[in-house]
KOLGU-4560 file (N, C-alpha, C; in nm, 3 decimals, padded with zeros to 5 digits):
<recs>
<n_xx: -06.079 n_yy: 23.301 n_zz: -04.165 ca_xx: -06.094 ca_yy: 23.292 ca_zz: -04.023 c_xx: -05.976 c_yy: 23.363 c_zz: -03.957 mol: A seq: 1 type: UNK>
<n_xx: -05.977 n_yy: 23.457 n_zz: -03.883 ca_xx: -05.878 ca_yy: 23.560 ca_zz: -03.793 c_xx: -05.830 c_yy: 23.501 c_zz: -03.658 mol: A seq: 2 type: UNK>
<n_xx: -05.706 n_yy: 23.530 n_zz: -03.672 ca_xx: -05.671 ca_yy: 23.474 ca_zz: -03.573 c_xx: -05.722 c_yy: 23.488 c_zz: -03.401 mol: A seq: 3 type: UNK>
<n_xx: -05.746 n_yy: 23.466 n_zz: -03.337 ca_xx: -05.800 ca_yy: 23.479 ca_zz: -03.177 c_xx: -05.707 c_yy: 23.512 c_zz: -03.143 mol: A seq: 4 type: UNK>
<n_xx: -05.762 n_yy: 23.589 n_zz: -02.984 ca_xx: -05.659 ca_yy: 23.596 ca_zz: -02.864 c_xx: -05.603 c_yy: 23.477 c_zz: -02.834 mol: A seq: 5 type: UNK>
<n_xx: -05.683 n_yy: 23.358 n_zz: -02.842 ca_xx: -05.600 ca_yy: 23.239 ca_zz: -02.794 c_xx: -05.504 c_yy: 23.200 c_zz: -02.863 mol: A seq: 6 type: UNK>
<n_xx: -05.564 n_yy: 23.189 n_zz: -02.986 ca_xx: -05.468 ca_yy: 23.137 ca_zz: -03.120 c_xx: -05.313 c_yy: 23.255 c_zz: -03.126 mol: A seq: 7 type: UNK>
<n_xx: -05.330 n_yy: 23.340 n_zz: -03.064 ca_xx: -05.205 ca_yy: 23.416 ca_zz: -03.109 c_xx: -05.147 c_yy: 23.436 c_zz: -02.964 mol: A seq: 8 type: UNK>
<n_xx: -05.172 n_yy: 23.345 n_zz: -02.890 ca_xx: -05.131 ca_yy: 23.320 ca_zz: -02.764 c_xx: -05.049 c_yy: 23.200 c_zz: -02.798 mol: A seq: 9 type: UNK>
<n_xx: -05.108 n_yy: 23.067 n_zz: -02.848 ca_xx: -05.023 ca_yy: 22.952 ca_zz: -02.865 c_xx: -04.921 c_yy: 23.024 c_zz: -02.947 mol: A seq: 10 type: UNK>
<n_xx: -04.920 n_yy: 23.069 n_zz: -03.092 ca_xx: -04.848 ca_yy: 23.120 ca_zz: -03.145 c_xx: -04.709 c_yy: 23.193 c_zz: -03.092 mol: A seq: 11 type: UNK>
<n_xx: -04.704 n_yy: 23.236 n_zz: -02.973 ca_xx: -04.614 ca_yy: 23.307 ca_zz: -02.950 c_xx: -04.532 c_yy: 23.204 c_zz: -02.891 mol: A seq: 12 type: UNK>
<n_xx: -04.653 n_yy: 23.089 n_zz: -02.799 ca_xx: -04.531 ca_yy: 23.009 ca_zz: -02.703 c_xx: -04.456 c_yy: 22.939 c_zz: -02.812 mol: A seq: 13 type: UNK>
<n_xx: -04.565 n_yy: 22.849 n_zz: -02.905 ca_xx: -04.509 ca_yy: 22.787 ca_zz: -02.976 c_xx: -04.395 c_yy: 22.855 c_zz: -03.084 mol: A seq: 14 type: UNK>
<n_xx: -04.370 n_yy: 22.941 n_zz: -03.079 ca_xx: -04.262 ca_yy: 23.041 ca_zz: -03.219 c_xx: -04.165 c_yy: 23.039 c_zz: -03.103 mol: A seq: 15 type: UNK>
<n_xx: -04.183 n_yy: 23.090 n_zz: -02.944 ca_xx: -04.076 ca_yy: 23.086 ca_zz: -02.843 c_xx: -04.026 c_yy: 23.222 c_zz: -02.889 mol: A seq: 16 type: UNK>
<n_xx: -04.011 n_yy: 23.311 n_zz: -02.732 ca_xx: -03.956 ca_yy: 23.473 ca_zz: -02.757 c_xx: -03.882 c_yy: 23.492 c_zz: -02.829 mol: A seq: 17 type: UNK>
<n_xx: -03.765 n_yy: 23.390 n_zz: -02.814 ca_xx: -03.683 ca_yy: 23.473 ca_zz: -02.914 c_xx: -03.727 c_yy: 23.468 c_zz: -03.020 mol: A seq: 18 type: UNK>
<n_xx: -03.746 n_yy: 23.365 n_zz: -03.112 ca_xx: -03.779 ca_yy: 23.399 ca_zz: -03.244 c_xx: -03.908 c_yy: 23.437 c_zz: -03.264 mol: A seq: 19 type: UNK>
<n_xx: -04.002 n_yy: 23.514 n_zz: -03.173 ca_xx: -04.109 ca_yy: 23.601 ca_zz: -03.167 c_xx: -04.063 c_yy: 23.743 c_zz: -03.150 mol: A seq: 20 type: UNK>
<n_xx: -03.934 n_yy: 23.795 n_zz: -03.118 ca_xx: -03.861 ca_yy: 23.897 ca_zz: -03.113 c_xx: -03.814 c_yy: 23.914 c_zz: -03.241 mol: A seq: 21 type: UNK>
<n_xx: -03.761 n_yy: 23.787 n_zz: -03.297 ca_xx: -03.674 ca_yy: 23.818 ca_zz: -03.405 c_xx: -03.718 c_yy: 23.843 c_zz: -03.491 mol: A seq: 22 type: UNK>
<n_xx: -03.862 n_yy: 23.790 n_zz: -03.515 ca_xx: -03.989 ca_yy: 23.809 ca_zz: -03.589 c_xx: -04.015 c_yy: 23.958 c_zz: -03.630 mol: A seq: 23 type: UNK>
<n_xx: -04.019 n_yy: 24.041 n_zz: -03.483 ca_xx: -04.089 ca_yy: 24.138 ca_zz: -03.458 c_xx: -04.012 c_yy: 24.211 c_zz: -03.504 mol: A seq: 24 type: UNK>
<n_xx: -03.903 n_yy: 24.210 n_zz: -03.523 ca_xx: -03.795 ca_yy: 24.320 ca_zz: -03.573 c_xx: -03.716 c_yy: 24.317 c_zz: -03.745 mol: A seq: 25 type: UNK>
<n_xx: -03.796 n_yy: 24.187 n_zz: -03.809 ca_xx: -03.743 ca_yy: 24.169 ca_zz: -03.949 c_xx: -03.835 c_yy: 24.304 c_zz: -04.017 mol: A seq: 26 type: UNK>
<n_xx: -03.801 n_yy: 24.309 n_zz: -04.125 ca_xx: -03.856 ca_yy: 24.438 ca_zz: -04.209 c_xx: -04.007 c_yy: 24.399 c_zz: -04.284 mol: A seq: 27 type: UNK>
<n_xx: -04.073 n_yy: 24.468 n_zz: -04.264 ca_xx: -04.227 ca_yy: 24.427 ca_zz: -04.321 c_xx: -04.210 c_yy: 24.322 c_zz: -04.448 mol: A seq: 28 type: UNK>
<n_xx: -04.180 n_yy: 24.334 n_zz: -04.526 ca_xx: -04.128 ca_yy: 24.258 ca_zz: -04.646 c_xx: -04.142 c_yy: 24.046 c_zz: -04.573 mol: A seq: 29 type: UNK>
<n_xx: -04.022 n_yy: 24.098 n_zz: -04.486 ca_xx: -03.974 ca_yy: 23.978 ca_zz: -04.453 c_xx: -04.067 c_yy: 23.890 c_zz: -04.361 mol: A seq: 30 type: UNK>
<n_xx: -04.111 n_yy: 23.940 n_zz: -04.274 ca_xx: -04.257 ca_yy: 23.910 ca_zz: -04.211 c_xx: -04.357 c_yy: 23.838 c_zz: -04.265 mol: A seq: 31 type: UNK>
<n_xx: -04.402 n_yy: 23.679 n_zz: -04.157 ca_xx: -04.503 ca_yy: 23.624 ca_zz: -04.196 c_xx: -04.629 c_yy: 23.761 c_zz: -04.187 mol: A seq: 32 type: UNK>
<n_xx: -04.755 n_yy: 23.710 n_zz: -04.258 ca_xx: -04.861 ca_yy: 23.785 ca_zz: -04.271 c_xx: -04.932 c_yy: 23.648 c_zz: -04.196 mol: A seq: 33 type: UNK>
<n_xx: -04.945 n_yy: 23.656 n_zz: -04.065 ca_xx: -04.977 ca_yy: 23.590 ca_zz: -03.963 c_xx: -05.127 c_yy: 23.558 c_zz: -03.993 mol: A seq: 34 type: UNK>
<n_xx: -05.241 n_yy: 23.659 n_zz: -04.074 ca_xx: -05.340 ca_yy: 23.640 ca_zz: -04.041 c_xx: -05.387 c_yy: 23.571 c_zz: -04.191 mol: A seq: 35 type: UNK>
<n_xx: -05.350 n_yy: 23.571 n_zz: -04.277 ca_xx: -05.344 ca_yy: 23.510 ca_zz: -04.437 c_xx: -05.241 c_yy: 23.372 c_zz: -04.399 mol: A seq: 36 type: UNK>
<n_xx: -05.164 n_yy: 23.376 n_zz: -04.328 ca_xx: -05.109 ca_yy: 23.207 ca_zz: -04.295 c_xx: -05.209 c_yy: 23.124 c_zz: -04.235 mol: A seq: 37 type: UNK>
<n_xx: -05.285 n_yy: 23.214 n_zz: -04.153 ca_xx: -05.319 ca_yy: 23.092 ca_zz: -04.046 c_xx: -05.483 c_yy: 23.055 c_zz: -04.137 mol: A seq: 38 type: UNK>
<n_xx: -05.544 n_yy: 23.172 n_zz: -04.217 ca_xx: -05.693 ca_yy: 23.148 ca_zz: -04.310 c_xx: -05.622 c_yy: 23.060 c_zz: -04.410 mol: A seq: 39 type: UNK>
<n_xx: -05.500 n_yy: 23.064 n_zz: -04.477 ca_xx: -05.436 ca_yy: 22.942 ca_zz: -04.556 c_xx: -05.493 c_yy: 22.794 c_zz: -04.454 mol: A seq: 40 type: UNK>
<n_xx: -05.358 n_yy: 22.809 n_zz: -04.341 ca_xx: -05.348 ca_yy: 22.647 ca_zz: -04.299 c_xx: -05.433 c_yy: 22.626 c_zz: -04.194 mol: A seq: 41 type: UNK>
<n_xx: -05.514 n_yy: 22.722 n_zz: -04.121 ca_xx: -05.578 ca_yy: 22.724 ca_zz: -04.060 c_xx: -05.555 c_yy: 22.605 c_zz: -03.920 mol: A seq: 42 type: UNK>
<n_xx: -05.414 n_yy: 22.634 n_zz: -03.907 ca_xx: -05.359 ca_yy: 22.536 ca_zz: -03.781 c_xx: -05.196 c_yy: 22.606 c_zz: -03.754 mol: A seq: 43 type: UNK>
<n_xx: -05.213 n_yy: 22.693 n_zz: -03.607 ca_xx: -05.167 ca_yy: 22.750 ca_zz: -03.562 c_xx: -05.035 c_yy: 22.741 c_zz: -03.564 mol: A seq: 44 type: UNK>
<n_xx: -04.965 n_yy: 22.551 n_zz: -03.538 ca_xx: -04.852 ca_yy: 22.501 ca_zz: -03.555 c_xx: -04.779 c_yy: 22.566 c_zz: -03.682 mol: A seq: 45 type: UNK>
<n_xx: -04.872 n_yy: 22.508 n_zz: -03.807 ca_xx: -04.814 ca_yy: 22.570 ca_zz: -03.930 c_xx: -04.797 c_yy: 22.703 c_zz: -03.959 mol: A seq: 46 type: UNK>
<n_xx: -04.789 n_yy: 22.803 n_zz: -03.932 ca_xx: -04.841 ca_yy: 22.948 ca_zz: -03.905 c_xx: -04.683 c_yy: 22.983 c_zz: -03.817 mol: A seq: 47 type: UNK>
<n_xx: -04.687 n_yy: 22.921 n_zz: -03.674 ca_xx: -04.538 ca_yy: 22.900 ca_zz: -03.622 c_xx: -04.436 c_yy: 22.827 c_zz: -03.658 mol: A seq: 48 type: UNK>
<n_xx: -04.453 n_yy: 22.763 n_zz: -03.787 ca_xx: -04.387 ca_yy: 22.711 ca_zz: -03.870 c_xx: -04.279 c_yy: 22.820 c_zz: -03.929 mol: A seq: 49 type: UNK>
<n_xx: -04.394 n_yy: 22.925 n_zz: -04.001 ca_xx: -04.381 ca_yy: 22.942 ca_zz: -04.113 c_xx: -04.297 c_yy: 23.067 c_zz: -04.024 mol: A seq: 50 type: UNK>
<n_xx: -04.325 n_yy: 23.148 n_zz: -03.938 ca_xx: -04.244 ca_yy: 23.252 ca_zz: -03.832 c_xx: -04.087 c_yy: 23.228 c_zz: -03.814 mol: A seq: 51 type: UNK>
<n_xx: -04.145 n_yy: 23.069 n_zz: -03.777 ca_xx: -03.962 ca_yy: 23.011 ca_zz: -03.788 c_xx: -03.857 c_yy: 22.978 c_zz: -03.871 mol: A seq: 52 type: UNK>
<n_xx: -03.927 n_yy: 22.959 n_zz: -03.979 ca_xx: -03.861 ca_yy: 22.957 ca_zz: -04.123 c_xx: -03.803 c_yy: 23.086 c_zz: -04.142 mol: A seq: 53 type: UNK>
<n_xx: -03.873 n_yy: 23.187 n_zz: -04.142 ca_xx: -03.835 ca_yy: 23.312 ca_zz: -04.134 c_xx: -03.748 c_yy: 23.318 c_zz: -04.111 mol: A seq: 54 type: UNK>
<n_xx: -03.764 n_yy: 23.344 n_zz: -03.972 ca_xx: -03.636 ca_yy: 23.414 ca_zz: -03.843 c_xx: -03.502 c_yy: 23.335 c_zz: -03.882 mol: A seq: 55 type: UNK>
<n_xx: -03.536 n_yy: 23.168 n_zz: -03.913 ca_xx: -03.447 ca_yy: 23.087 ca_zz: -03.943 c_xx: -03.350 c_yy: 23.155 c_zz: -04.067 mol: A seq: 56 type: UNK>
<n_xx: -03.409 n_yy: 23.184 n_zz: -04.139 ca_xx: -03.322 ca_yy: 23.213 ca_zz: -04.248 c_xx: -03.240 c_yy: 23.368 c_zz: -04.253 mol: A seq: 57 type: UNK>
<n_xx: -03.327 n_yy: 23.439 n_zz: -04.146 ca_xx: -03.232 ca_yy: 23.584 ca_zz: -04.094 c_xx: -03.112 c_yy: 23.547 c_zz: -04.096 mol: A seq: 58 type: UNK>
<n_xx: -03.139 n_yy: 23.452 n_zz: -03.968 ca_xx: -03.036 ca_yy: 23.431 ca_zz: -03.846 c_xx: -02.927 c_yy: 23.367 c_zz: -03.951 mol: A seq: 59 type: UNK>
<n_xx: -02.944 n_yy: 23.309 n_zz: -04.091 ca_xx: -02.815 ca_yy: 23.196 ca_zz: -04.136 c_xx: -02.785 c_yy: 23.313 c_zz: -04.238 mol: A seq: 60 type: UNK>
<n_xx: -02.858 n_yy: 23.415 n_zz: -04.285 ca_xx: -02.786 ca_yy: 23.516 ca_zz: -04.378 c_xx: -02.714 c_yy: 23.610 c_zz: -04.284 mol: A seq: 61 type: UNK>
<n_xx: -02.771 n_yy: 23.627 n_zz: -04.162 ca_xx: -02.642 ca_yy: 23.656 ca_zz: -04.085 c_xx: -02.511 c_yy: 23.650 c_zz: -04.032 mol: A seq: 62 type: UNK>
<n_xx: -02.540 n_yy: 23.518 n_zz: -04.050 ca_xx: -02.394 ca_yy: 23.429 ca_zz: -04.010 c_xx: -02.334 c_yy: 23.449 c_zz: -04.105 mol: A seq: 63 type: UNK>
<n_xx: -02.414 n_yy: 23.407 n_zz: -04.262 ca_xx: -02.277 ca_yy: 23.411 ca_zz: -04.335 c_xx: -02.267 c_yy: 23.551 c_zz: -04.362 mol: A seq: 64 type: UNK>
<n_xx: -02.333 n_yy: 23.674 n_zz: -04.347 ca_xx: -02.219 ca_yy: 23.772 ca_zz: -04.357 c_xx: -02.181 c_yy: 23.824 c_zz: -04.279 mol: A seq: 65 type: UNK>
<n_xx: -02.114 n_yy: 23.747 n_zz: -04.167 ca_xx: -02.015 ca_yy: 23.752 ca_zz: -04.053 c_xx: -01.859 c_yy: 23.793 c_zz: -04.134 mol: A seq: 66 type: UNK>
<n_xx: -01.823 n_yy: 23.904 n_zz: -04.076 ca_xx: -01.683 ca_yy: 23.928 ca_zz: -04.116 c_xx: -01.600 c_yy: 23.819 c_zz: -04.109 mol: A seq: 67 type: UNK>
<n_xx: -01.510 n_yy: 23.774 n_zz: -04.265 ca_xx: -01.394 ca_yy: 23.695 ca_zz: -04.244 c_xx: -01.302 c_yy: 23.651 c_zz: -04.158 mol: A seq: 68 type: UNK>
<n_xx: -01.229 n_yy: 23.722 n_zz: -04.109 ca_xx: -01.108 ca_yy: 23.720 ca_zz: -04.010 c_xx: -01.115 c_yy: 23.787 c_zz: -03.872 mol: A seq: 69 type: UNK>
<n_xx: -01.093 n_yy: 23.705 n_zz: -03.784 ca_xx: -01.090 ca_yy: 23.747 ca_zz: -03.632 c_xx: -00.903 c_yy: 23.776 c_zz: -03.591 mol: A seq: 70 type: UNK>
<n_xx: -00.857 n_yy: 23.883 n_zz: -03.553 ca_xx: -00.778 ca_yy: 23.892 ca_zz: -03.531 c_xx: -00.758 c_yy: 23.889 c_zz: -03.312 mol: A seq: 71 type: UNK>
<n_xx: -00.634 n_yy: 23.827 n_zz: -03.280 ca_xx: -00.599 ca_yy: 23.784 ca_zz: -03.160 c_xx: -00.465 c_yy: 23.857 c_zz: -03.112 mol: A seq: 72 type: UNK>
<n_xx: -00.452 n_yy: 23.936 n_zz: -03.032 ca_xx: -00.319 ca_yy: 23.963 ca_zz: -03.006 c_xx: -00.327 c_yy: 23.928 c_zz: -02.841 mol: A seq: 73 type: UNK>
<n_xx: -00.204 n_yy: 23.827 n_zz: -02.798 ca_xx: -00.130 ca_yy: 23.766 ca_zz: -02.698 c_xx: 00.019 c_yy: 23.795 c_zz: -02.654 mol: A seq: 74 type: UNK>
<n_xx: 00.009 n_yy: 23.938 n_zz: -02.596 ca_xx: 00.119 ca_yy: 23.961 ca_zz: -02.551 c_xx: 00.179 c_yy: 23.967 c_zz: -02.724 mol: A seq: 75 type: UNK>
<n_xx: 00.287 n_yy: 23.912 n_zz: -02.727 ca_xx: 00.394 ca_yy: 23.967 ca_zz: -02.851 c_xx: 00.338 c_yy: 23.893 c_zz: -02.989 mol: A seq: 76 type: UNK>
<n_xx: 00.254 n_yy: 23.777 n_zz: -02.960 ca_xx: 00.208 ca_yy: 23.654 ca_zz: -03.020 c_xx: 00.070 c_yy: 23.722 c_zz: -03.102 mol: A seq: 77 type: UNK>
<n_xx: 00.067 n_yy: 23.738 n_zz: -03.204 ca_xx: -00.028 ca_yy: 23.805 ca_zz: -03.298 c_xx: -00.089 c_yy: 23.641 c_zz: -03.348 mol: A seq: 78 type: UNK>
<n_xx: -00.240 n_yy: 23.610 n_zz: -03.357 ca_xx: -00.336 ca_yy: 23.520 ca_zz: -03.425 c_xx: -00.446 c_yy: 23.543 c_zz: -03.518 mol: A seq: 79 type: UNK>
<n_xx: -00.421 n_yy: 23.510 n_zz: -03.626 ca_xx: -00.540 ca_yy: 23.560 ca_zz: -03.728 c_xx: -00.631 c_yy: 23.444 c_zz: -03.724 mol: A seq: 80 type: UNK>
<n_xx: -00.742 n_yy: 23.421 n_zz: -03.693 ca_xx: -00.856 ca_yy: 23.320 ca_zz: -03.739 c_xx: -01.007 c_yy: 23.366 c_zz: -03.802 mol: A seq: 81 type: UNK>
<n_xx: -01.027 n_yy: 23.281 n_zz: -03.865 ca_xx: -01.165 ca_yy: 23.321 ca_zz: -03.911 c_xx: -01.248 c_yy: 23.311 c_zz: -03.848 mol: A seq: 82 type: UNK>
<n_xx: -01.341 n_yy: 23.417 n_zz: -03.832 ca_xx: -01.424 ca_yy: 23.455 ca_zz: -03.777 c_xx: -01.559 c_yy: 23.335 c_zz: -03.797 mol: A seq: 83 type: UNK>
<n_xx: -01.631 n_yy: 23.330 n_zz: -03.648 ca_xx: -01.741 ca_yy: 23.250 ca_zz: -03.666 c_xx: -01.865 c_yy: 23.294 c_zz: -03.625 mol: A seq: 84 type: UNK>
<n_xx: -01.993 n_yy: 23.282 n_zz: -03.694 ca_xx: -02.087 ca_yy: 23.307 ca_zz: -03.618 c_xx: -02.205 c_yy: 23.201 c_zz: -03.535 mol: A seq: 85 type: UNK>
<n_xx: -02.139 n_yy: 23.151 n_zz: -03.482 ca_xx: -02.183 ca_yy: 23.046 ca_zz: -03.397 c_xx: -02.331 c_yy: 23.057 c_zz: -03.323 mol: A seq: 86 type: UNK>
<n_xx: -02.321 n_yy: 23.151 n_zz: -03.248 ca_xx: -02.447 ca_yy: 23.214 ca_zz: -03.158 c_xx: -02.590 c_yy: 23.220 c_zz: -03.325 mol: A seq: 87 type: UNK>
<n_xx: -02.531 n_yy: 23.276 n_zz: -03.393 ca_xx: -02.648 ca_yy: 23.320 ca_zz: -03.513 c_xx: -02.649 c_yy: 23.182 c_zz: -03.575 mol: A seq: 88 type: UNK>
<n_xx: -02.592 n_yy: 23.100 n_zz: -03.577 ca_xx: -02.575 ca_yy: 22.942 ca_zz: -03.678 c_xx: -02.659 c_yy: 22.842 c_zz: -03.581 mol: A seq: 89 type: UNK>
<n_xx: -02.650 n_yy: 22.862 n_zz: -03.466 ca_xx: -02.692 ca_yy: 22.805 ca_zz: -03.356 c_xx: -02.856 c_yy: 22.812 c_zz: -03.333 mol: A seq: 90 type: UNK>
<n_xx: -02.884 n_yy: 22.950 n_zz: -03.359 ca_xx: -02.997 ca_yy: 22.991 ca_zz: -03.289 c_xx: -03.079 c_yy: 22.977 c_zz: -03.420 mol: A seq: 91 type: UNK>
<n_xx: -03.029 n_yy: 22.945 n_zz: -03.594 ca_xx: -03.118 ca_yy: 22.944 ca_zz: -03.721 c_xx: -03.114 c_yy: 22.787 c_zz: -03.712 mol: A seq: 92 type: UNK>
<n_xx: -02.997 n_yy: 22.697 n_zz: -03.631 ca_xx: -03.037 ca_yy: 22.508 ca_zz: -03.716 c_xx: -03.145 c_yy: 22.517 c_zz: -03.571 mol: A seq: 93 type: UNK>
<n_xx: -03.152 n_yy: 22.587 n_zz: -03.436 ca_xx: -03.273 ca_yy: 22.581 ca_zz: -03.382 c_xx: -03.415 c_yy: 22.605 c_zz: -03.399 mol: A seq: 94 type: UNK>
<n_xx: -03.407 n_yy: 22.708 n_zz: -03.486 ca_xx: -03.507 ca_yy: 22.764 ca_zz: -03.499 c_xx: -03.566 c_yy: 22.691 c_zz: -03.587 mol: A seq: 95 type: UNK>
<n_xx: -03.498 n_yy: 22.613 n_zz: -03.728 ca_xx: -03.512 ca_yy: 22.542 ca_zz: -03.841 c_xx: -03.582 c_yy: 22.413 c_zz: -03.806 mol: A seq: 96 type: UNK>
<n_xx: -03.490 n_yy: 22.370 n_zz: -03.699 ca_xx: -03.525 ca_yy: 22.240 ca_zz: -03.613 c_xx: -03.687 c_yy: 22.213 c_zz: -03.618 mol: A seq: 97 type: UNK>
<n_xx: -03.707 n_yy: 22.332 n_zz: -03.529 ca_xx: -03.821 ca_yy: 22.366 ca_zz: -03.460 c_xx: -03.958 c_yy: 22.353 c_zz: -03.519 mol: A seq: 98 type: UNK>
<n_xx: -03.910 n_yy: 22.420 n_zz: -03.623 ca_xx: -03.993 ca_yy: 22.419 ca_zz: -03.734 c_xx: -04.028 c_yy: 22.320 c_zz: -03.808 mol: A seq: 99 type: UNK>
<n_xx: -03.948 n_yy: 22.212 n_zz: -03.822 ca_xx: -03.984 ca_yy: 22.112 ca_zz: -03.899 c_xx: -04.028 c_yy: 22.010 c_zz: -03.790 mol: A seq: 100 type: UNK>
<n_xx: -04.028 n_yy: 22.041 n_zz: -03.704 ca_xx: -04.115 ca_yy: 21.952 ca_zz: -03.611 c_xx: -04.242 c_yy: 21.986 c_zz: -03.543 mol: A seq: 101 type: UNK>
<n_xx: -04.257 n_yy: 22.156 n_zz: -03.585 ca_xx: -04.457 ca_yy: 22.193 ca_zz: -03.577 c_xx: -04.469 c_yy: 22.118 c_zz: -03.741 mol: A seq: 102 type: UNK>
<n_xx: -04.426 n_yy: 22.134 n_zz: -03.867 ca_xx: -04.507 ca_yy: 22.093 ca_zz: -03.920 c_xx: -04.528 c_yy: 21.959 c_zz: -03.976 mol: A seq: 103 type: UNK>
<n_xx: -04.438 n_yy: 21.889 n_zz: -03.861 ca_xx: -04.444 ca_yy: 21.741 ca_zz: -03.861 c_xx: -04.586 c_yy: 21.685 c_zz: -03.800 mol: A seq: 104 type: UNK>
<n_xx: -04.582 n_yy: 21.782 n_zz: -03.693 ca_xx: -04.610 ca_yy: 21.746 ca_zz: -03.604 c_xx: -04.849 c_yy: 21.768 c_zz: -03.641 mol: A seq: 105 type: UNK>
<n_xx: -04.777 n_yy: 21.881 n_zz: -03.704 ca_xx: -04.941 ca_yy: 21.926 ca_zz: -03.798 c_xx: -04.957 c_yy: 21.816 c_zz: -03.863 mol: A seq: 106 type: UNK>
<n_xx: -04.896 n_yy: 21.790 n_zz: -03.919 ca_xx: -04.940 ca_yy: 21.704 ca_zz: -04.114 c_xx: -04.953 c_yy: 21.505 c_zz: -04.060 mol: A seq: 107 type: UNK>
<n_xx: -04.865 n_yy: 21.544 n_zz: -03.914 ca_xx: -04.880 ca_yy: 21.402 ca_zz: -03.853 c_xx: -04.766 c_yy: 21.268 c_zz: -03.904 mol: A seq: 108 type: UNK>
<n_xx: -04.667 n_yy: 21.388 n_zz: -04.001 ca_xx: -04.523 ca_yy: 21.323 ca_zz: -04.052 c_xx: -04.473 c_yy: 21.247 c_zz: -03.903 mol: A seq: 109 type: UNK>
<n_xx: -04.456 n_yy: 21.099 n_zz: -03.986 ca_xx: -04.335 ca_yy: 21.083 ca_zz: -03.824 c_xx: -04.429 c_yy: 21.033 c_zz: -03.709 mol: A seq: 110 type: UNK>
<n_xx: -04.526 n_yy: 21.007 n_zz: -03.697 ca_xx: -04.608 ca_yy: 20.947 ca_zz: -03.594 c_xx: -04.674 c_yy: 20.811 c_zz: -03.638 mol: A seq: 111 type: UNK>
<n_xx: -04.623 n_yy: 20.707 n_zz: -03.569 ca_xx: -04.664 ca_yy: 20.609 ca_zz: -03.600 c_xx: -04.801 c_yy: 20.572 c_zz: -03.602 mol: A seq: 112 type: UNK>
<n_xx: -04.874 n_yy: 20.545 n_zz: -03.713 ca_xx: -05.035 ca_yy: 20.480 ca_zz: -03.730 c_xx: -05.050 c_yy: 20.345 c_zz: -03.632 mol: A seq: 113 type: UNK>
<n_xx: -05.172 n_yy: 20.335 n_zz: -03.699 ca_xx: -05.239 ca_yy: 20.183 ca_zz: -03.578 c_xx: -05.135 c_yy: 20.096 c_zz: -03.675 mol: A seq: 114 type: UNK>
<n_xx: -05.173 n_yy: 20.013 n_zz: -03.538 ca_xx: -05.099 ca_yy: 19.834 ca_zz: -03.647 c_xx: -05.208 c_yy: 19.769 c_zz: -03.681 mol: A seq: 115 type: UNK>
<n_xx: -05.190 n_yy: 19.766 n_zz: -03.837 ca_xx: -05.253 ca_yy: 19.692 ca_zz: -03.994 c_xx: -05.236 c_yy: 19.542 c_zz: -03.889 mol: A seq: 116 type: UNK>
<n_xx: -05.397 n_yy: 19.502 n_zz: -03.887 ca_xx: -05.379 ca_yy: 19.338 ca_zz: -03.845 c_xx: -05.467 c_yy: 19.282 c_zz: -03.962 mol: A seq: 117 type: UNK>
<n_xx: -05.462 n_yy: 19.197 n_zz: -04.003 ca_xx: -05.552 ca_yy: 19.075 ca_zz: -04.081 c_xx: -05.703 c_yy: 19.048 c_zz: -04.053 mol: A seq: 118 type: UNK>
<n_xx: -05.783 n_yy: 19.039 n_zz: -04.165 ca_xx: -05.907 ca_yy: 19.080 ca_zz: -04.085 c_xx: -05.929 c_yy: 18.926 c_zz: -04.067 mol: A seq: 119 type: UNK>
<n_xx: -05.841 n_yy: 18.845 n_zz: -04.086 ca_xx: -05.848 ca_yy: 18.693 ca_zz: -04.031 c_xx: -05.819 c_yy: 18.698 c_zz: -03.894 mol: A seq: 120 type: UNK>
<n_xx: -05.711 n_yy: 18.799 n_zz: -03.838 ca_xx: -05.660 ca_yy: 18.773 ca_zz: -03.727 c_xx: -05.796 c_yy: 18.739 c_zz: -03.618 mol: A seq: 121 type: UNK>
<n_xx: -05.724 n_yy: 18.661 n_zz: -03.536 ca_xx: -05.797 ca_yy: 18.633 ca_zz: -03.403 c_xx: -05.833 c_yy: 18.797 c_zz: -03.300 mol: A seq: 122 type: UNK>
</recs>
């Protein structure tokens, strides 16, 4: 079953631009195959799951190969610190986040069922 105009409409809100950008720019390789995800799980969430996992894991091989050392010069006062990639660390435990809460949210992880009563109960 192929994805729809609609279906690749939720898809985008639910993946959210940026990591529908970030998507768009990983190397074919790295790229969900959007239309074999969604005939797999055939539920759109999981599909923007799987986009975010992706992007997620760009964004943290990015960080870590963030150059070592940040150098600071203050007037006469020279500072060496290590370098961080915060913005890219930030935007993969979001994206990661995200993700594990479409496919919570699919599979119905984490949502409380009816309350089990007694078939004695009144």
């Amino acid at each position: 079953m192929p994805l729809s105009a609609d279906d690749l409409k939720r898809l985008r809100v639910l993946v959210t631009p940026a990591a529908w950008a970030a998507h768009e720019a990983l190397d074919a390789a790295e790229k969900v195959d959007l239309e074999l995800a969604f005939e797999v799980y055939g539920d759109v969430r999981l599909v923007a799951a799987d986009v975010l996992e992706a992007v997620c894991l760009h964004a943290r091989m990015a960080a870590a190969n963030t150059p070592g050392k940040k150098r600071l010069k203050l007037g006469s006062i020279e500072i060496e610190k290590a370098a961080t990639a915060s913005g890219d660390t930030a935007r993969a435990e979001a994206w990661c986040a995200l993700a594990t809460r479409l496919r919570d949210d699919a599979t119905g992880s984490g949502v409380p069922g009816p309350a089990l009563t007694s078939w004695d109960a009144p």
